[in-house]
C-alpha positions in Angstrom: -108.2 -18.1 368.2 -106.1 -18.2 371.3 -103.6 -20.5 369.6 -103.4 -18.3 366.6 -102.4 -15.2 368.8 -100.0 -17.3 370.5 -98.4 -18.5 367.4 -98.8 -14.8 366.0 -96.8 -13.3 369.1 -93.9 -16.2 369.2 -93.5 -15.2 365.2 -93.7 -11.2 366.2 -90.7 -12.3 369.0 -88.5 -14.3 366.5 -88.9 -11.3 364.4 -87.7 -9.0 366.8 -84.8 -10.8 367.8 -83.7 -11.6 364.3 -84.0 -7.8 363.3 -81.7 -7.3 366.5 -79.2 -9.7 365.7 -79.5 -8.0 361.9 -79.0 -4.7 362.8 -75.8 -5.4 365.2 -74.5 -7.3 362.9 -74.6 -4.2 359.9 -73.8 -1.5 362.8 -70.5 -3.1 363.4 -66.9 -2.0 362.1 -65.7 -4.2 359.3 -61.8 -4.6 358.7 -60.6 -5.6 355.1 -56.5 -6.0 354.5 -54.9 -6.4 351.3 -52.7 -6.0 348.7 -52.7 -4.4 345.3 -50.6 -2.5 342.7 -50.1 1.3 343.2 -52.7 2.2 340.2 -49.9 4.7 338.6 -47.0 2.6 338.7 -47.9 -1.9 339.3 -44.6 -2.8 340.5 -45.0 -1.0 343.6 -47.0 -3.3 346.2 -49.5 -1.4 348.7 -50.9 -2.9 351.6 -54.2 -1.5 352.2 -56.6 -1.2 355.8 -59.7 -0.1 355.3 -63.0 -0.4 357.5 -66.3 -1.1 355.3 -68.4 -1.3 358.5 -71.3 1.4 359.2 -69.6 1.9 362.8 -66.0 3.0 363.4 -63.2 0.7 364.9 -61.2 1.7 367.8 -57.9 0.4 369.3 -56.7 -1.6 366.0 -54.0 -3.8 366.9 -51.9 -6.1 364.3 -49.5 -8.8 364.0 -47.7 -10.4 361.2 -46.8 -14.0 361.1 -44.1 -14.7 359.2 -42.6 -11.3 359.5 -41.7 -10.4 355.9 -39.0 -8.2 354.6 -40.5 -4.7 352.9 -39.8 -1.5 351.7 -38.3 -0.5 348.6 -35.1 -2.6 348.9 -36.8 -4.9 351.2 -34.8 -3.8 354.1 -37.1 -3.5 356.8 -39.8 -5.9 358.6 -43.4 -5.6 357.9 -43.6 -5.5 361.9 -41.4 -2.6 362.4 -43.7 -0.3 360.1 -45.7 2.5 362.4 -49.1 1.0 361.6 -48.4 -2.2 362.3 -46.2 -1.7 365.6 -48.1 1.1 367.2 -51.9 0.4 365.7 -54.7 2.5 364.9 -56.7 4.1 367.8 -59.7 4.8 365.6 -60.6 4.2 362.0 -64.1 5.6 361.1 -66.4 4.1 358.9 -65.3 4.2 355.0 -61.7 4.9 356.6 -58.7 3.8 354.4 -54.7 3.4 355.1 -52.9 2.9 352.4 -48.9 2.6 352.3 -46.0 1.0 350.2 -45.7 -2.4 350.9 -42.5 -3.6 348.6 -41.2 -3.6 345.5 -41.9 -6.3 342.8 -38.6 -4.5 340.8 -35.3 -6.0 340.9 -34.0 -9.8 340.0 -36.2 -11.7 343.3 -39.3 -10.8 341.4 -40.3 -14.6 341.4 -39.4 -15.2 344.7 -41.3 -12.0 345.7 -44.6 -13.2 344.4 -44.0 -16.4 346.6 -44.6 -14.8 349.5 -47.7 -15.1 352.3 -48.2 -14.3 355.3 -50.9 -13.1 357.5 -52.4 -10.4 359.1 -53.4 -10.7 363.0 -56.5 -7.8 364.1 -58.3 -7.2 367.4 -60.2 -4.1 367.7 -63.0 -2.6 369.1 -66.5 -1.4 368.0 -69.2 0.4 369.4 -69.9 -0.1 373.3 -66.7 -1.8 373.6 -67.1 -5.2 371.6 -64.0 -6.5 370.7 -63.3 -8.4 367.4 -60.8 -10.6 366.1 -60.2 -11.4 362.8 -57.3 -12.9 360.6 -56.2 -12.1 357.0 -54.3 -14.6 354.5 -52.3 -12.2 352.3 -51.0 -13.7 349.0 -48.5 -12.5 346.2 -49.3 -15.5 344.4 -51.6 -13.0 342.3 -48.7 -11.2 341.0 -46.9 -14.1 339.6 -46.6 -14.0 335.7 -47.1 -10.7 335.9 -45.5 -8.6 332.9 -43.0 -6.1 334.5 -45.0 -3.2 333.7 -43.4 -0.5 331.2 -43.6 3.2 332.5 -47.0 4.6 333.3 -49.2 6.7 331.0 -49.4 9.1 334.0 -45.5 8.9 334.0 -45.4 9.7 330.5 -48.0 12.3 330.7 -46.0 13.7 333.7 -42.7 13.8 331.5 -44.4 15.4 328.2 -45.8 18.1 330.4 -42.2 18.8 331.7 -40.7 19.1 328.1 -44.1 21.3 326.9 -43.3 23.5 330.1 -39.3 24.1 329.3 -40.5 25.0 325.5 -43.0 27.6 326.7 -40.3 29.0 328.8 -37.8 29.3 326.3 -40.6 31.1 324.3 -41.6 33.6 326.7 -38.0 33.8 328.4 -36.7 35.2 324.6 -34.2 32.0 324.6 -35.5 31.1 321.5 -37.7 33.2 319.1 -40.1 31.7 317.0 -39.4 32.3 313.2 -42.9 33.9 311.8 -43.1 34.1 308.4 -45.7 36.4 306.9 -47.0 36.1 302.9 -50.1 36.5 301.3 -51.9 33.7 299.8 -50.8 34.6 296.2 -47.3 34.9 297.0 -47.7 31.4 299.0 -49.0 30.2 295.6 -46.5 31.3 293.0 -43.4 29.8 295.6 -45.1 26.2 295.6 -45.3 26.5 291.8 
């Protein structure tokens, strides 16, 4: 019986320690970077920063190697963009930065979807622990792509707008609606 309660406490002490390691592990800040279509127009490219960890990070730092040309027109460098040059100081759990990346529009499409490059991190989580991670970004996703058309929301957006101006001219008096009133007999003997 003495050997069985040693064996029993060395198993209760791997235990412990595992559920330790376990539990730092899930209580730590998570980073995910990437890219993806703006969901009411594709051609727009976002690049997105969110934290999926249960703890929040703090002093998020970044680099870019290559330094890639973005924007609209592609005049600027990803490097010169406030989030990347200046950081995050804190990012809480569930957090999510989300801004315009580049354009896919214009006659570099294909060259656009060539590009990669990657995204340097060190942060810090709770008591201080610092983390360092790296993120391969990839266009190659977007190649073939079908130019997209305009958006239903887009469309929606523009129906709503022409809807609107005809209510107006309605109620404004600009143009009057031409009622015509008849009884159903009268209706009758005209279609005959």
């Amino acid at each position: 019986t003495a050997g069985a309660t040693v064996l029993y406490t060395v198993c209760t002490l791997w235990i412990i320690f595992e559920m330790r390691k376990e539990r730092k592990q899930r209580n730590r800040p998570r980073l995910n970077i990437f890219i993806k279509p703006r969901e009411d127009f594709g051609s727009f490219i976002h690049l997105v920063i969110e934290n999926n960890g249960l703890n929040g990070a703090s002093n998020v730092s970044f680099s870019v190697n290559p330094d890639i040309n973005v924007g609209f027109r592609g005049k600027g460098k990803l490097s010169s963009l406030g989030i990347i040059k200046n950081g995050i100081s804190f990012l809480e759990p569930n957090g999510k930065r989300d801004f315009l990346l580049l354009s896919l529009i214009g006659d570099d499409f294909d060259e656009k979807t060539k590009t990669k490059f990657t995204v340097h991190t060190n942060y810090e989580g709770l008591g201080g622990k610092k983390y360092k991670e790296d993120f391969q970004i990839s266009f190659a996703e977007f190649e073939g792509m079908t130019r997209p058309q305009e958006p239903p929301v887009y469309k929606i957006s523009k129906s709503l707008e022409k809807i609107e101006k005809n209510v107006d001219h309605l109620t404004s008096g600009f143009r009057k609606l031409q009622v015509i009133t008849q009884t159903k007999a009268e209706k009758r003997t005209e279609d005959k």
